[in-house]
Every structure is written in structure tokens, then in C-alpha cells.
MOPAC internal coordinates of N, CA, C and O (Angstrom, degrees):
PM7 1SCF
backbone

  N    0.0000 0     0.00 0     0.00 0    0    0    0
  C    1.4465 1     0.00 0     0.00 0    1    0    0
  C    1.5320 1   110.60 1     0.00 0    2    1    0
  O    1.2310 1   119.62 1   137.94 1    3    2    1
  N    1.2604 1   118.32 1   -42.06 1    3    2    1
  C    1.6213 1   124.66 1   172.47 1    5    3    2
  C    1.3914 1   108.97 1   -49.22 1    6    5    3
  O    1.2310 1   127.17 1   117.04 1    7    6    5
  N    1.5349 1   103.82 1   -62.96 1    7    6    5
  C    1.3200 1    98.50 1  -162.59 1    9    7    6
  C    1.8903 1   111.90 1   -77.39 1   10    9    7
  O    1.2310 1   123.44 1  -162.11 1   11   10    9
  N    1.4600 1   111.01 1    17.89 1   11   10    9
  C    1.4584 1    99.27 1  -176.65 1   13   11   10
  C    1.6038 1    87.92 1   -98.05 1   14   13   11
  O    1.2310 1   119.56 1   146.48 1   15   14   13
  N    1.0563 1   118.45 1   -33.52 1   15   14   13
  C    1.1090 1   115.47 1  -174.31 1   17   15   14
  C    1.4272 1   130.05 1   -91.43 1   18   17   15
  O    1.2310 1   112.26 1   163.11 1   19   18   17
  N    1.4216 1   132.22 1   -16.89 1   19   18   17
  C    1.0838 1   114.84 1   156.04 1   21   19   18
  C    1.7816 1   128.10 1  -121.62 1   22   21   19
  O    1.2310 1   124.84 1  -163.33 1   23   22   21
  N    1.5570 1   108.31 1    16.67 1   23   22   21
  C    1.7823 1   129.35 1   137.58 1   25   23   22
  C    1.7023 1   116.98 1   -17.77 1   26   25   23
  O    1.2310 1   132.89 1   117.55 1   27   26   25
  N    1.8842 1    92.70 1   -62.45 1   27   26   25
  C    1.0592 1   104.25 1  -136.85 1   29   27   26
  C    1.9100 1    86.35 1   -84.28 1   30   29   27
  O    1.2310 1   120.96 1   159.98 1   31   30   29
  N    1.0898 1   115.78 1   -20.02 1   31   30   29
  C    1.5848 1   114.85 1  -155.22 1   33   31   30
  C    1.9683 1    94.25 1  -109.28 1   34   33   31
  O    1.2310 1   122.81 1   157.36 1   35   34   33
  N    1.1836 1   112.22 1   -22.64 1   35   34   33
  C    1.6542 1    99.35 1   145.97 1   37   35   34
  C    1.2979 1   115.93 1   -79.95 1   38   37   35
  O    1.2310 1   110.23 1   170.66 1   39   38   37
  N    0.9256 1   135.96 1    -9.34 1   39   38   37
  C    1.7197 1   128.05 1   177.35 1   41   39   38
  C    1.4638 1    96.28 1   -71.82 1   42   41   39
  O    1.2310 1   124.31 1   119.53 1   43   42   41
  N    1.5368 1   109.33 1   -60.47 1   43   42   41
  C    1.7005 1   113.88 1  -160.84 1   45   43   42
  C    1.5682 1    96.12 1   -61.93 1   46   45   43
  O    1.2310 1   111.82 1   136.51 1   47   46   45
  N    1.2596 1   133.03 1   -43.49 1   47   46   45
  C    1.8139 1   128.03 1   168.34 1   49   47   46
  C    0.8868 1   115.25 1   -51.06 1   50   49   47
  O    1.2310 1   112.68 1   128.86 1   51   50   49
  N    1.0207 1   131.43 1   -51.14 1   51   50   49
  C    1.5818 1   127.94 1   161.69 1   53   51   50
  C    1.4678 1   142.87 1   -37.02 1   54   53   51
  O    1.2310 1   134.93 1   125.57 1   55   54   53
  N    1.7634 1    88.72 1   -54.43 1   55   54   53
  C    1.5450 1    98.85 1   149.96 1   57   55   54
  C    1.1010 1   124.23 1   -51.28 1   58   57   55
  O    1.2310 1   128.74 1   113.09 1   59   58   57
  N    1.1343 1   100.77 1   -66.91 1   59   58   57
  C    2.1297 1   115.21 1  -176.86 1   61   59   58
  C    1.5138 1   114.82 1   -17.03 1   62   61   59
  O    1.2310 1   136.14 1   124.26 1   63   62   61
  N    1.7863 1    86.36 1   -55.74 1   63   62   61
  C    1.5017 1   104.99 1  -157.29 1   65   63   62
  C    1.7958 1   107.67 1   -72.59 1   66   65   63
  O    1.2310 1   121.38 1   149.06 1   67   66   65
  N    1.1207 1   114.96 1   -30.94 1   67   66   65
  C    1.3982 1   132.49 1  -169.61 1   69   67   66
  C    1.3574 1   111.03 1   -59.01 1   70   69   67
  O    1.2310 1   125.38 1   109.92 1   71   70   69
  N    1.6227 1   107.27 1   -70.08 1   71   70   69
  C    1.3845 1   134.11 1   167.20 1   73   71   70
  C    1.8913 1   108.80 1   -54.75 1   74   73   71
  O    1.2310 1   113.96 1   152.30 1   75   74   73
  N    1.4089 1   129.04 1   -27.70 1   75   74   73
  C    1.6285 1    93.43 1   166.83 1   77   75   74
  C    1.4781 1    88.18 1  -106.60 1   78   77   75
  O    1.2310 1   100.29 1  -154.86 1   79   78   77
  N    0.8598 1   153.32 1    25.14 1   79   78   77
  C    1.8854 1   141.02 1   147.75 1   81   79   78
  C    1.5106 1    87.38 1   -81.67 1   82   81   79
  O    1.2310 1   101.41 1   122.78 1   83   82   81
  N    1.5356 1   151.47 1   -57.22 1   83   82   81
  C    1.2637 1   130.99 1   175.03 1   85   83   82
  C    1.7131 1   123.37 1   -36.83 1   86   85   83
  O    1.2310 1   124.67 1   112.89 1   87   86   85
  N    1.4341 1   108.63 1   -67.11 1   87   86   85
  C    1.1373 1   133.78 1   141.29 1   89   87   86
  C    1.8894 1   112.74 1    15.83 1   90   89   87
  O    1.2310 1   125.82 1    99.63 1   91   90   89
  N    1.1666 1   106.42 1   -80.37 1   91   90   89
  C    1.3425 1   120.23 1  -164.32 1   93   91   90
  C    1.7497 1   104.86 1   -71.24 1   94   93   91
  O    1.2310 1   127.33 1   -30.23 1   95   94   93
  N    1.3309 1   103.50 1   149.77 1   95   94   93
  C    1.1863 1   116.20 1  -154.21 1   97   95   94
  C    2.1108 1    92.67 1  -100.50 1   98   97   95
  O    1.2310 1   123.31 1   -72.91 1   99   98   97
  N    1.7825 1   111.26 1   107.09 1   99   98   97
  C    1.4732 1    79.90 1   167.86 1  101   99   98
  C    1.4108 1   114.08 1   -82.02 1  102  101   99
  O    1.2310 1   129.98 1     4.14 1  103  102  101
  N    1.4729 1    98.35 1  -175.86 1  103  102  101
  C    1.1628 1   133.90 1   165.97 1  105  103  102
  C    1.6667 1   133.11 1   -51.00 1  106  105  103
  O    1.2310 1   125.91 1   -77.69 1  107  106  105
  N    0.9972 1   106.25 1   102.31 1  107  106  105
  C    1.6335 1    95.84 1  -178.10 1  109  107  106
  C    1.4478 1   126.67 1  -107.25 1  110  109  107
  O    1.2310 1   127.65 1   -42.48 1  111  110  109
  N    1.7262 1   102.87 1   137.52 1  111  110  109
  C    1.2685 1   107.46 1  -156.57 1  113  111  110
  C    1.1403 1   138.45 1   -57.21 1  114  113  111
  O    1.2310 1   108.91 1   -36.71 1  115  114  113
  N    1.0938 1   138.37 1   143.29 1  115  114  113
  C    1.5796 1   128.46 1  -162.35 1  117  115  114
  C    1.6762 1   109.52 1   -75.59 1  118  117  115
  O    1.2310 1   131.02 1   -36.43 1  119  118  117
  N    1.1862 1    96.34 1   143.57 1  119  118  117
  C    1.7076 1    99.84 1  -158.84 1  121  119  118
  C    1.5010 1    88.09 1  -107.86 1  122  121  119
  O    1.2310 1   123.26 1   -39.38 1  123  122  121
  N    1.3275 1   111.35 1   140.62 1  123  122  121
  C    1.8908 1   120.84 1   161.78 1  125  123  122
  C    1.6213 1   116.99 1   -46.50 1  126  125  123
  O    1.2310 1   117.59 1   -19.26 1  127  126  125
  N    0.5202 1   122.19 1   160.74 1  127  126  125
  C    1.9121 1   135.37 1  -174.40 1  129  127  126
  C    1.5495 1    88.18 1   -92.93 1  130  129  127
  O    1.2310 1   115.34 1   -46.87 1  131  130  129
  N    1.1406 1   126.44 1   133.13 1  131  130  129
  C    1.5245 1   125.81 1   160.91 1  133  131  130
  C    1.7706 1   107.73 1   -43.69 1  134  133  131
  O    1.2310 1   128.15 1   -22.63 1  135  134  133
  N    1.3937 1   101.91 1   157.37 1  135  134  133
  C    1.9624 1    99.61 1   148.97 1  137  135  134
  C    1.0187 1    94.00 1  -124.60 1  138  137  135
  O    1.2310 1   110.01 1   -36.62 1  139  138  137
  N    1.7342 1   136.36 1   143.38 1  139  138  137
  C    1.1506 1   164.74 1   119.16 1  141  139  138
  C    1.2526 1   128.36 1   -42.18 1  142  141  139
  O    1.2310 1   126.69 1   -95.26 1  143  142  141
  N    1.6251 1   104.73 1    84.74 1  143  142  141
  C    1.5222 1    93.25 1  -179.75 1  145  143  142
  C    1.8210 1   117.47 1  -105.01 1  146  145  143
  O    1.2310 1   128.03 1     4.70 1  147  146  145
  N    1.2878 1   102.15 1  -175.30 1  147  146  145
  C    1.7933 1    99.24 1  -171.06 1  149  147  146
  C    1.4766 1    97.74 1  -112.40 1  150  149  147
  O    1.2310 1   114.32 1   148.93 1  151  150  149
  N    1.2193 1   128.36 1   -31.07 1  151  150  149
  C    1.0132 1   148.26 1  -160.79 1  153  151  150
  C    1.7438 1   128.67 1   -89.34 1  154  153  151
  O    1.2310 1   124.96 1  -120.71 1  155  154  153
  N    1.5204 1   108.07 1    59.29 1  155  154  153
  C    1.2391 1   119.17 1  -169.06 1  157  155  154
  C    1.8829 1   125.33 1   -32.43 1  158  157  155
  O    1.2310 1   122.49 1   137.83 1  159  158  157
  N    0.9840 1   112.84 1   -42.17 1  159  158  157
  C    1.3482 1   114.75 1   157.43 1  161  159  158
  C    1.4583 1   141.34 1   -57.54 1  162  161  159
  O    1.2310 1   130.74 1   153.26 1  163  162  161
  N    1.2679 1    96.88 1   -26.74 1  163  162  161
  C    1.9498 1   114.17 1  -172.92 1  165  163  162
  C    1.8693 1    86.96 1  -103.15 1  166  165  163
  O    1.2310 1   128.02 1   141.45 1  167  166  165
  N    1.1297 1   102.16 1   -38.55 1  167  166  165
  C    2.1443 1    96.83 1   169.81 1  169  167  166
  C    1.1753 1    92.72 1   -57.22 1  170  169  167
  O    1.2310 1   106.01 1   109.06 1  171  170  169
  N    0.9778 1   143.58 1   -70.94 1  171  170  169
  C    1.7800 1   146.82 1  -141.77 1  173  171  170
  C    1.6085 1    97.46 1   -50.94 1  174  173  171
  O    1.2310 1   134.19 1   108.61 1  175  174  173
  N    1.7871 1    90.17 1   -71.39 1  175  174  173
  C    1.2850 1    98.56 1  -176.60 1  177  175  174
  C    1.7890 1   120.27 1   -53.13 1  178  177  175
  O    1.2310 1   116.00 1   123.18 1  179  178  177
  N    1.2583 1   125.21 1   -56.82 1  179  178  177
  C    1.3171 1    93.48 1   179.67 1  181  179  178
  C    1.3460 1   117.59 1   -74.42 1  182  181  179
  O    1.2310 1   111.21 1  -169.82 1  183  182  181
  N    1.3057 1   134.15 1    10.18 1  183  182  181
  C    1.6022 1   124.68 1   168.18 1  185  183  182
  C    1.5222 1    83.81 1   -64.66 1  186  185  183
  O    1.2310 1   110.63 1    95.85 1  187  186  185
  N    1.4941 1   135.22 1   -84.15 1  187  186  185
  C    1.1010 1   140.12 1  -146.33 1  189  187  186
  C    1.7667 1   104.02 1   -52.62 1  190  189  187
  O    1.2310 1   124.74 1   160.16 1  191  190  189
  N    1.3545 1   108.51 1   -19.84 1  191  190  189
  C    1.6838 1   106.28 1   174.94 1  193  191  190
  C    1.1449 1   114.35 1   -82.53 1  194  193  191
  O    1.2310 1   119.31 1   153.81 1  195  194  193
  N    1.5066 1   118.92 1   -26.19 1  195  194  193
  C    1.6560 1   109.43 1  -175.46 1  197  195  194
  C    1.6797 1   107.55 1  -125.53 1  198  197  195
  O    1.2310 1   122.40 1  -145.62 1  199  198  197
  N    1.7171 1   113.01 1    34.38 1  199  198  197
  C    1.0294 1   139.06 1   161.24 1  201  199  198
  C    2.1356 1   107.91 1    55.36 1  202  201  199
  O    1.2310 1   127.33 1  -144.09 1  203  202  201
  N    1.3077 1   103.50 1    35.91 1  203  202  201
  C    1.5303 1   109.91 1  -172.03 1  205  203  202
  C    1.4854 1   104.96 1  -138.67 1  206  205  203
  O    1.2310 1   125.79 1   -43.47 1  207  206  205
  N    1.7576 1   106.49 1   136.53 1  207  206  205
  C    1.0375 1   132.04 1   178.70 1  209  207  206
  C    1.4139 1   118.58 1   -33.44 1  210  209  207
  O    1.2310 1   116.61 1   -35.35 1  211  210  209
  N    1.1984 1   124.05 1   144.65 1  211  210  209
  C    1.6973 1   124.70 1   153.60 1  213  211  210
  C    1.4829 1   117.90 1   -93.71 1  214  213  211
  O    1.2310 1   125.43 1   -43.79 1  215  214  213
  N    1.3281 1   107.17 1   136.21 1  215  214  213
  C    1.1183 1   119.30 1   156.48 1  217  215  214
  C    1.8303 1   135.24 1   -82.38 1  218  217  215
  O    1.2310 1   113.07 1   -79.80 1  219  218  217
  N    1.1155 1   130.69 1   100.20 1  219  218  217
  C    1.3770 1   113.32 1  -131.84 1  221  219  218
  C    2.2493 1    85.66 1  -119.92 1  222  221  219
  O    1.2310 1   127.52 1   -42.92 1  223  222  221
  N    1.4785 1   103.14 1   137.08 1  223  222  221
  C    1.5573 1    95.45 1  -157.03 1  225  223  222
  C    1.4611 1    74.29 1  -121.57 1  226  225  223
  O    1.2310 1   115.54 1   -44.09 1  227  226  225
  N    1.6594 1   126.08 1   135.91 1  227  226  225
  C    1.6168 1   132.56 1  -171.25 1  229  227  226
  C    1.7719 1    80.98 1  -118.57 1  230  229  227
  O    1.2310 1   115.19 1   -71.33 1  231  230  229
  N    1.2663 1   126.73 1   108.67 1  231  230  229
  C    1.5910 1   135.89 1   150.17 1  233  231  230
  C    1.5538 1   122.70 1  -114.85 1  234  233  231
  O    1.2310 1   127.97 1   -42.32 1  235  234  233
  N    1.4015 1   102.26 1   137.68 1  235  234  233
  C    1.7437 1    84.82 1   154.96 1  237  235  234
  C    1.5680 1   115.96 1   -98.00 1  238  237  235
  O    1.2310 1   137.54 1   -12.27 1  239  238  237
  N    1.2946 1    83.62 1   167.73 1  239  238  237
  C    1.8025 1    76.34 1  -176.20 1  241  239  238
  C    1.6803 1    70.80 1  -151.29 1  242  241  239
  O    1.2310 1   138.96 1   -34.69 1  243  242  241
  N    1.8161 1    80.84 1   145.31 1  243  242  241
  C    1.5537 1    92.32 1  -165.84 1  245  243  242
  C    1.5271 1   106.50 1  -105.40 1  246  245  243
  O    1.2310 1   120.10 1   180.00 1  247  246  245

């Protein structure tokens, strides 16, 4: 008799609780600001110092 009756009403808390902790939107991590450099060599080098890719942008500019 216990367990018909309170099984069923921790299950539905459980649910409840699950679905608005799903619910909630986290937080997303704060991302670094790019640096922009002009200077293809000193880019290289600190990619290779702080072990991260370059992004390399080919324009003319007239």
C-alpha cells in the first residue's frame, strides 16, 4: 500500500524536477576578443606560443 502510493508521486518529482533543470538555459562561456594582427610573422609566432590556430584573411585593399 506504501509503495503504491508514494512510488508513483516520487516518480512525478522526479520528473518535474528533471525537465525544469533541462529547461534552463546554461551559461555560455565567455569567449576572448580576437587580436588582430598585421604582422604575419609575430601572428605565426605567437600562435605557435600559445599553441592556437591562425586565422589568415587574403584581401586587397586598394
Amino acid at each position: 500500500m506504501f509503495a503504491r502510493q508514494i512510488l508513483p508521486a516520487l516518480l512525478l518529482t522526479f520528473c518535474a524536477t528533471a525537465a525544469l533543470l533541462g529547461l534552463q538555459d546554461p551559461r555560455p562561456a565567455l569567449a576572448e576578443a580576437p587580436v588582430w594582427q598585421d604582422d604575419f610573422k609575430a601572428a605565426l609566432q605567437t600562435a605557435r606560443e600559445q599553441d592556437k590556430p591562425i586565422f589568415l584573411v587574403f584581401r586587397c585593399v586598394p
